[in-house]
Structure formats: structure tokens, C-alpha cells
TIVO-2410 file (N, C-alpha, C; in nm, 3 decimals):
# residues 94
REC num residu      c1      c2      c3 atome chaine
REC   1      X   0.651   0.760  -2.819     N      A
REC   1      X   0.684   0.678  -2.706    CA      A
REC   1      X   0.830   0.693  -2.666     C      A
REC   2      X   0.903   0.706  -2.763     N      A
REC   2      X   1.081   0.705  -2.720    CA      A
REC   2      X   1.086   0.826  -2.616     C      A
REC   3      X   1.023   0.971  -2.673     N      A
REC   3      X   1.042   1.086  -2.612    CA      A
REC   3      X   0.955   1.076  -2.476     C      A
REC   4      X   0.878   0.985  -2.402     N      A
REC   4      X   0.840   0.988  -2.320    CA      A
REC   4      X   0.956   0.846  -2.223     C      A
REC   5      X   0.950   0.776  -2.287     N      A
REC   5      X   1.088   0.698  -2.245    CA      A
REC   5      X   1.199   0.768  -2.167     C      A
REC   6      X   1.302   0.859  -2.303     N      A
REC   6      X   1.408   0.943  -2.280    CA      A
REC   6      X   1.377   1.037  -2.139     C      A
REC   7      X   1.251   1.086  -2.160     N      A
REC   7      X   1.216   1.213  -2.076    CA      A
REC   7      X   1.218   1.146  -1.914     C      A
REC   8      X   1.160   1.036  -1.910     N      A
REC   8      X   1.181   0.911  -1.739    CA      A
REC   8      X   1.327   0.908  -1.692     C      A
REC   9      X   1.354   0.861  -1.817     N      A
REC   9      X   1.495   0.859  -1.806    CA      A
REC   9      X   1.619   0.957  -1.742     C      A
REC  10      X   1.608   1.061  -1.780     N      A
REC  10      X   1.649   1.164  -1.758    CA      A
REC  10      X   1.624   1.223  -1.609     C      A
REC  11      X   1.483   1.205  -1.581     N      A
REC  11      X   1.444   1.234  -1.483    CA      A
REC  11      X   1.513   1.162  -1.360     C      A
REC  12      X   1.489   1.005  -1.382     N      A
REC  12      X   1.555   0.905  -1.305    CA      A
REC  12      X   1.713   0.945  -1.296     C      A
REC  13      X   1.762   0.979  -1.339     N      A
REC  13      X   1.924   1.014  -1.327    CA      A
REC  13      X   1.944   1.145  -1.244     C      A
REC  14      X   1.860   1.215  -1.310     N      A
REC  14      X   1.872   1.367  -1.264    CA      A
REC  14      X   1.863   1.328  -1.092     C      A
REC  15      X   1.745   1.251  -1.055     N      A
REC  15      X   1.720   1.235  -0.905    CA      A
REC  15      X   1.830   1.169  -0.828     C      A
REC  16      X   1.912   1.065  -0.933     N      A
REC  16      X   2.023   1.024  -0.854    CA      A
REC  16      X   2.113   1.061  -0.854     C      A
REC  17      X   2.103   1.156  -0.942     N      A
REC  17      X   2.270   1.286  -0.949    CA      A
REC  17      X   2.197   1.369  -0.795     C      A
REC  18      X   2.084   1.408  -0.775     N      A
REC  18      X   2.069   1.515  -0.641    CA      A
REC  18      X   2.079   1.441  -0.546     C      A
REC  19      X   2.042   1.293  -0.500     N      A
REC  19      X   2.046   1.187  -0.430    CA      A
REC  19      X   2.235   1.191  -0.370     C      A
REC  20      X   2.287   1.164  -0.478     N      A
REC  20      X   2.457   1.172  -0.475    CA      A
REC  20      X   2.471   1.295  -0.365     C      A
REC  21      X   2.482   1.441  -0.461     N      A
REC  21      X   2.538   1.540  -0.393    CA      A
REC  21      X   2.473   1.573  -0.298     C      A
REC  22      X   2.329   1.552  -0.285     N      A
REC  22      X   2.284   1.619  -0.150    CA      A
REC  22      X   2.344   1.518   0.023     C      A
REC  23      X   2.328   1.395  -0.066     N      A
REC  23      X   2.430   1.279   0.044    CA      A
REC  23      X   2.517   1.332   0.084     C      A
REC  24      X   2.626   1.375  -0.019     N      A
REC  24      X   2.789   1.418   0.045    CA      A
REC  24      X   2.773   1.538   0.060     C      A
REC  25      X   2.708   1.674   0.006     N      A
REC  25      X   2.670   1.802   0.059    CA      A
REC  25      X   2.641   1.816   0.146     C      A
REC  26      X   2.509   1.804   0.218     N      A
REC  26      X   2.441   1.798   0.302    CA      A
REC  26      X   2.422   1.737   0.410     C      A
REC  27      X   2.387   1.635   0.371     N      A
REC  27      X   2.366   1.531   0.465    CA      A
REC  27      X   2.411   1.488   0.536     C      A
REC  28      X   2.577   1.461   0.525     N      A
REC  28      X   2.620   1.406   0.588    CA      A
REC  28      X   2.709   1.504   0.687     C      A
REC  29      X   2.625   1.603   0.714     N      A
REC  29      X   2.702   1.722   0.819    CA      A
REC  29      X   2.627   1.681   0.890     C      A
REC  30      X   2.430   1.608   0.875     N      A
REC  30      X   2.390   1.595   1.012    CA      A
REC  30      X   2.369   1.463   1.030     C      A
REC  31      X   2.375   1.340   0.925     N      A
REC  31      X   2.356   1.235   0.976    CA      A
REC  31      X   2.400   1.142   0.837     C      A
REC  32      X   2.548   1.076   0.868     N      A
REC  32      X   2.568   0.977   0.814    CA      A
REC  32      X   2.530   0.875   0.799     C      A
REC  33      X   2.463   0.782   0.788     N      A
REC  33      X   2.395   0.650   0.784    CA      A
REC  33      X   2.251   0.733   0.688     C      A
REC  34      X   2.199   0.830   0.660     N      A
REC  34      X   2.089   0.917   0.617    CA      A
REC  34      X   2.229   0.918   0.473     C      A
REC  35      X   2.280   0.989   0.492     N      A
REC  35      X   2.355   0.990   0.383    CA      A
REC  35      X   2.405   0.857   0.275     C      A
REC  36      X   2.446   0.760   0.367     N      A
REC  36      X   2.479   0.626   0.328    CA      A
REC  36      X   2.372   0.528   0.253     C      A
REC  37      X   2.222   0.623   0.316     N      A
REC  37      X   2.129   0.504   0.276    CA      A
REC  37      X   2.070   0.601   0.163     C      A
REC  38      X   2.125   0.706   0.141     N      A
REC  38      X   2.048   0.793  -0.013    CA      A
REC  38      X   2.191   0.739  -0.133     C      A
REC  39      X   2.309   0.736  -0.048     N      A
REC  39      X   2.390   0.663  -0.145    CA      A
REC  39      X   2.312   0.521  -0.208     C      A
REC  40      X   2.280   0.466  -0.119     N      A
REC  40      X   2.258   0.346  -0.173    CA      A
REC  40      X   2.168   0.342  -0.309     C      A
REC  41      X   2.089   0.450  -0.230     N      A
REC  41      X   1.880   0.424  -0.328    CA      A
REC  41      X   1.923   0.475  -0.484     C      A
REC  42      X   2.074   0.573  -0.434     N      A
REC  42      X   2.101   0.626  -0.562    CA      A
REC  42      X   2.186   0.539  -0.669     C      A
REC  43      X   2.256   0.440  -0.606     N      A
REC  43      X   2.322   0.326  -0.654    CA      A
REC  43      X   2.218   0.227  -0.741     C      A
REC  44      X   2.095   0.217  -0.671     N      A
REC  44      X   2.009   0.137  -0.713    CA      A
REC  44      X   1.919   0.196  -0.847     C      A
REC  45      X   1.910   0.314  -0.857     N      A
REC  45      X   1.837   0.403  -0.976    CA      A
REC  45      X   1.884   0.384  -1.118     C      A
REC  46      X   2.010   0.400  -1.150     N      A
REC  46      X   2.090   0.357  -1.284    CA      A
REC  46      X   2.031   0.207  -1.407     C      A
REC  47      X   2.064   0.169  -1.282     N      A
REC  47      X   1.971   0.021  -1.368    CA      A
REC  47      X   1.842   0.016  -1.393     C      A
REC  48      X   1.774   0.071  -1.291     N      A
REC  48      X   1.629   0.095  -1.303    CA      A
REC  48      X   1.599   0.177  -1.435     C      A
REC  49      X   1.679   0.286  -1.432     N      A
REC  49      X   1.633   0.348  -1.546    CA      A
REC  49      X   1.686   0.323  -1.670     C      A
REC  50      X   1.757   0.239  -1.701     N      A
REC  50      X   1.870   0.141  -1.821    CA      A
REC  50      X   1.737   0.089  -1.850     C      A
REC  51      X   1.676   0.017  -1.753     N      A
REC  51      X   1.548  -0.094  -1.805    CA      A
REC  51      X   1.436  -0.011  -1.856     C      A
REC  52      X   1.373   0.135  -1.797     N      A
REC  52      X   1.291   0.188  -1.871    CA      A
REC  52      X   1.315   0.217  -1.966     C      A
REC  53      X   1.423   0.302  -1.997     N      A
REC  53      X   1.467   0.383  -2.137    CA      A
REC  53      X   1.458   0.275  -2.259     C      A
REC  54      X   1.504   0.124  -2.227     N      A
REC  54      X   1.538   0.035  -2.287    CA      A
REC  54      X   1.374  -0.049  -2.359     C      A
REC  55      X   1.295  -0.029  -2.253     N      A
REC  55      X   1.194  -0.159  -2.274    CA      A
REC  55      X   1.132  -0.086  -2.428     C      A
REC  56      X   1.006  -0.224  -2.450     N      A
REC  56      X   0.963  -0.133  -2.598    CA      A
REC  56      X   0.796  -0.100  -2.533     C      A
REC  57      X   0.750  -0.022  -2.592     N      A
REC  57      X   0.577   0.001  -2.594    CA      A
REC  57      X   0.563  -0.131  -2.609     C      A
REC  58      X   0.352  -0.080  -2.563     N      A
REC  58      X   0.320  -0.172  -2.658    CA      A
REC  58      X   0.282  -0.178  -2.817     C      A
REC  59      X   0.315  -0.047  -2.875     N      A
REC  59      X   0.306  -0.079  -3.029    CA      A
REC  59      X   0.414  -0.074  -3.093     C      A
REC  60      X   0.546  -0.111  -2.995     N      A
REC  60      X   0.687  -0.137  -3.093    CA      A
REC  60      X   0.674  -0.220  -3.133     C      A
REC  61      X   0.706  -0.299  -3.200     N      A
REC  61      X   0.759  -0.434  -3.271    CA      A
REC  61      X   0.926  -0.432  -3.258     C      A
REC  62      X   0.951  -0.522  -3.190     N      A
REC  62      X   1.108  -0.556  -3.219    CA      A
REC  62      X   1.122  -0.630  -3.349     C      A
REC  63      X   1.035  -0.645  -3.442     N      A
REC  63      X   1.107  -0.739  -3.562    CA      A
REC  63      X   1.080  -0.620  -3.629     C      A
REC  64      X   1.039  -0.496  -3.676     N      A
REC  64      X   0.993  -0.379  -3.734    CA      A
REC  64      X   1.083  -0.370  -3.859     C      A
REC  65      X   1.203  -0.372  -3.837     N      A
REC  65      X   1.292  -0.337  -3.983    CA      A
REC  65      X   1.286  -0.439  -4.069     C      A
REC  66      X   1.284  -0.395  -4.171     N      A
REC  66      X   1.232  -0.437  -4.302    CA      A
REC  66      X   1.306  -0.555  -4.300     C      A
REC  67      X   1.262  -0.651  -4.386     N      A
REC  67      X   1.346  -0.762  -4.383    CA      A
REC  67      X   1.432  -0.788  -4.586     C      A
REC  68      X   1.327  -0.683  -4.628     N      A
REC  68      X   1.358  -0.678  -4.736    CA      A
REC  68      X   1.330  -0.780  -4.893     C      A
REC  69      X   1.238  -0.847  -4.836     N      A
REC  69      X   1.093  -0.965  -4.910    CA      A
REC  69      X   1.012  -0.870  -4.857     C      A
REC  70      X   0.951  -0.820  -5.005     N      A
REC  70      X   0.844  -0.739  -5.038    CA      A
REC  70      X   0.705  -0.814  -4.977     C      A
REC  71      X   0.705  -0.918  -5.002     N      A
REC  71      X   0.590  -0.994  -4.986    CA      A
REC  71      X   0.546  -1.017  -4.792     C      A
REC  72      X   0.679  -1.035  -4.773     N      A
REC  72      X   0.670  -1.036  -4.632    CA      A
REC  72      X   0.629  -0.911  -4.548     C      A
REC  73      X   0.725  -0.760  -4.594     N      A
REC  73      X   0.677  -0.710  -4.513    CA      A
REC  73      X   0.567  -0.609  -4.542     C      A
REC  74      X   0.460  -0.655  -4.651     N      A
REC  74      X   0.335  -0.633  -4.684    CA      A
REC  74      X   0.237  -0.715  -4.588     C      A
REC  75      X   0.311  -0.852  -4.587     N      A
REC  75      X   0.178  -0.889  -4.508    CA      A
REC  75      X   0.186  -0.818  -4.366     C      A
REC  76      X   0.297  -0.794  -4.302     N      A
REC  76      X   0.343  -0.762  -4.171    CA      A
REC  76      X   0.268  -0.650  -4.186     C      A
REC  77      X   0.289  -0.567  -4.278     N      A
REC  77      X   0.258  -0.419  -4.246    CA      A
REC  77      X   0.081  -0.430  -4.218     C      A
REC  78      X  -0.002  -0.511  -4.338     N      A
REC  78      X  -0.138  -0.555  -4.292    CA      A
REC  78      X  -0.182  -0.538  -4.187     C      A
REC  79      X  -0.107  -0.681  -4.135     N      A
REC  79      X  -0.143  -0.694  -3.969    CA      A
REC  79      X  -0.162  -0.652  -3.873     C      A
REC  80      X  -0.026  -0.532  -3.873     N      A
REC  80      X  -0.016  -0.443  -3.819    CA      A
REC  80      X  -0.126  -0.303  -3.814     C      A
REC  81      X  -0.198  -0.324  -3.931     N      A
REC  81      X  -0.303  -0.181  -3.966    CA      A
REC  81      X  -0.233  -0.111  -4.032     C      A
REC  82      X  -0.167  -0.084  -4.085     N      A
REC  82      X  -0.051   0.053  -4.129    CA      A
REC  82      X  -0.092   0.051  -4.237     C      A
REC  83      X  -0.119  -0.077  -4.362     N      A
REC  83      X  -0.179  -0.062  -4.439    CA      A
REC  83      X  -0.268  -0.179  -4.543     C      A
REC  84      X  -0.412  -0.085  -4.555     N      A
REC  84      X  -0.486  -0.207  -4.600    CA      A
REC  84      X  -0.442  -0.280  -4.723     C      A
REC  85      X  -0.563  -0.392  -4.723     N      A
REC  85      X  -0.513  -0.411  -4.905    CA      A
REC  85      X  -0.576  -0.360  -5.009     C      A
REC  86      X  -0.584  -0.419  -5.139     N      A
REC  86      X  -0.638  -0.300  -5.186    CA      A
REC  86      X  -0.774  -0.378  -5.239     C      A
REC  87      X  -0.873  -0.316  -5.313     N      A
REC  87      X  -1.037  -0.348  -5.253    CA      A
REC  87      X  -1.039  -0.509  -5.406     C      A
REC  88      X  -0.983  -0.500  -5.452     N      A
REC  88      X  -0.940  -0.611  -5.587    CA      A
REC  88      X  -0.889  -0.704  -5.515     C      A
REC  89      X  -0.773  -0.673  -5.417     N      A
REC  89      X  -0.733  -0.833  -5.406    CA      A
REC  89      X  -0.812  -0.873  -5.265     C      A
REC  90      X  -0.889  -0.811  -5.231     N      A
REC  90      X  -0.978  -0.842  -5.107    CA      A
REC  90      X  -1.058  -0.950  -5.203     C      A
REC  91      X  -1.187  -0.918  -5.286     N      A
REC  91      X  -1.270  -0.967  -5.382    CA      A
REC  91      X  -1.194  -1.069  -5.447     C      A
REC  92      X  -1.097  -1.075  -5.502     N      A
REC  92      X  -1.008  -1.204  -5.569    CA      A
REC  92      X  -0.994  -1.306  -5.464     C      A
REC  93      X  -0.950  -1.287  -5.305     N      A
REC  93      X  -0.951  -1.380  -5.186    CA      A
REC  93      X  -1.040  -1.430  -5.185     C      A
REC  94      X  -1.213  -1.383  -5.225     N      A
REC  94      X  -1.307  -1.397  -5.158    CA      A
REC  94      X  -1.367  -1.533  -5.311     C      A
***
């Protein structure tokens, strides 16, 4: 998920780095206000893509790092599926 994150990301910038120069390159030899308003869209992209790169999946966990109580992040890990218990203390619950 990160590498599909990073990869938006990248993309999103890349478009407002060509957004930039093609504005002051190009553009604005035939129409300023065309130029002014790709400045803008390109002004507006940065943050946009701060928030993708940033957000989590849906199978991140923001509490994920260990907390370091064994007990705790056994049960977490459970919950999660990552890993079962084992077929004894299933039968001992029961």
C-alpha cells in the first residue's frame, strides 16, 4: 500500500511541477489569465497530495507498533488474523 501511495504522490507533484513550467513557458506567450489559472490548480495540488501520501489503508492500523506487553500484543495480533491461537488454548477456553 505505501508503494502505491508514494507512486500518487509523485505523480501528483510531477503534474504540478508541468502545470508550473508549462504556465510560465508556454502559456503565457498566448494567454495569461490560462496561465494564472494553471498557476493556481497547481498551487492547489501540494496539499492534496500531502493528504494522499499521508492517509492510512484500510489494513493499516495506526496503533500497530508494539507496545511491548506480550499479552497485549498477542491478543491484537489475533484480532487482527496475523496469528491464530494455538488448538490447546482454544479447548482450555471452551
Amino acid at each position: 500500500m505505501y508503494a502505491r501511495r508514494r507512486r500518487v504522490y509523485f505523480w501528483m507533484m510531477g503534474a504540478c511541477m508541468v502545470l508550473f513550467v508549462g504556465a510560465f513557458t508556454v502559456v503565457r506567450l498566448f494567454s495569461v489569465p490560462a496561465a494564472i489559472a494553471m498557476c493556481v490548480v497547481a498551487m492547489l495540488i501540494p496539499p492534496v497530495a500531502a493528504m494522499v501520501a499521508n492517509r492510512r489503508g484500510p489494513e493499516d492500523r495506526w496503533w500497530d507498533d508494539p507496545t511491548g506487553d506480550k499479552q497485549s500484543d498477542e491478543w491484537w495480533d489475533e484480532l487482527d488474523g496475523k496469528k491464530r491461537p494455538d488448538r490447546k488454548d482454544r479447548d482450555r477456553d471452551e
